[in-house]
C-alpha positions in Angstrom: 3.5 15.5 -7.1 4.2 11.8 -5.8 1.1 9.4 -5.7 1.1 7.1 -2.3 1.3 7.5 1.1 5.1 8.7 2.5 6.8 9.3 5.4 9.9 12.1 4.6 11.4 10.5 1.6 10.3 7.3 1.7 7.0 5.7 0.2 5.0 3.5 2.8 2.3 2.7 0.2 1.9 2.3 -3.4 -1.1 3.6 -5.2 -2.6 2.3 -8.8 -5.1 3.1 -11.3 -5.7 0.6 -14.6 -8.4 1.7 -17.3 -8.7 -1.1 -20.1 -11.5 -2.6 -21.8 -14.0 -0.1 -20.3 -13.1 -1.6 -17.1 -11.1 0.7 -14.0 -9.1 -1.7 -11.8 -7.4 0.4 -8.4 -5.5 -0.9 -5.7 -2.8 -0.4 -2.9 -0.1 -2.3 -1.5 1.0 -1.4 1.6 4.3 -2.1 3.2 3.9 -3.8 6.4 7.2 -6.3 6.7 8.5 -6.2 3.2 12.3 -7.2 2.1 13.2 -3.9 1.3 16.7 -4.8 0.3 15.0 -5.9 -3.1 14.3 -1.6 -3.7 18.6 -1.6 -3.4 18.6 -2.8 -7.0 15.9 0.0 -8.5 14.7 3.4 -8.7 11.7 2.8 -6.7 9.0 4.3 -8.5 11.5 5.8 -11.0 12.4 8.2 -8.4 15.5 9.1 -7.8 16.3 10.1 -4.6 13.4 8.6 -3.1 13.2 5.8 -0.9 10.6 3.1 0.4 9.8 2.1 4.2 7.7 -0.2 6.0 5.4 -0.3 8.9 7.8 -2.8 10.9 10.7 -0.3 10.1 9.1 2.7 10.6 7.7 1.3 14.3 10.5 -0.8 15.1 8.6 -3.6 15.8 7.3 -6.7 13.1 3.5 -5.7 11.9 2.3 -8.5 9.5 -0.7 -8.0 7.3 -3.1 -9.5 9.5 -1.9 -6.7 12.8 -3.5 -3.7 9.9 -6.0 -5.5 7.9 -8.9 -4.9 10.1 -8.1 -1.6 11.6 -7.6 -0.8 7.8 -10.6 -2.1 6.2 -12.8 -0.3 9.3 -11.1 2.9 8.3 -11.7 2.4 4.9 -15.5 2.0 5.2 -15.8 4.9 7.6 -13.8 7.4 5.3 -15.8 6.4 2.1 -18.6 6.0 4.2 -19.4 2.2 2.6 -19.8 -0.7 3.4 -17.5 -3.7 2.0 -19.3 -7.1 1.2 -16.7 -10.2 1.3 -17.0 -13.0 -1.5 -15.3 -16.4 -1.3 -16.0 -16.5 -5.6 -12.3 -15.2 -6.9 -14.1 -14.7 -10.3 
């Protein structure tokens, strides 16, 4: 019934869906060494009684974006069985 990715109680990554203008946008963010004291002043999610974690908490250790963006996008491309093409154009 929750979208995401969680450990117990606690939502390790955010999931999204945006149709508009006959265009689909989708994304994730992932939390690798987020602030999570910001979450103190919100429902997360407007869930109550739900929290939000991190990589770095849940392993004890700092993991930055760069430690899980490879490992990531090679486990993306192998479960969706693609392969992702890189541009430097933003537009």
């Amino acid at each position: 019934p929750c979208t995401g990715v969680w450990m117990g109680d606690s939502k390790i990554c955010a999931i999204g869906v945006h149709c508009g203008n006959h265009i689909t946008s989708h994304g994730l963010a992932l939390n690798c060494c987020t602030d999570l004291t910001w979450f103190d002043q919100i429902v997360p999610c407007g869930l109550e009684g739900k929290g939000v974690t991190s990589l770095s908490r849940e392993l004890g250790r700092h993991i930055t974006v760069d430690h899980v963006l490879e490992p990531f996008l090679d486990s993306f491309q192998e479960v969706f069985d693609c392969t992702l093409v890189f541009s430097d154009d933003p537009g």
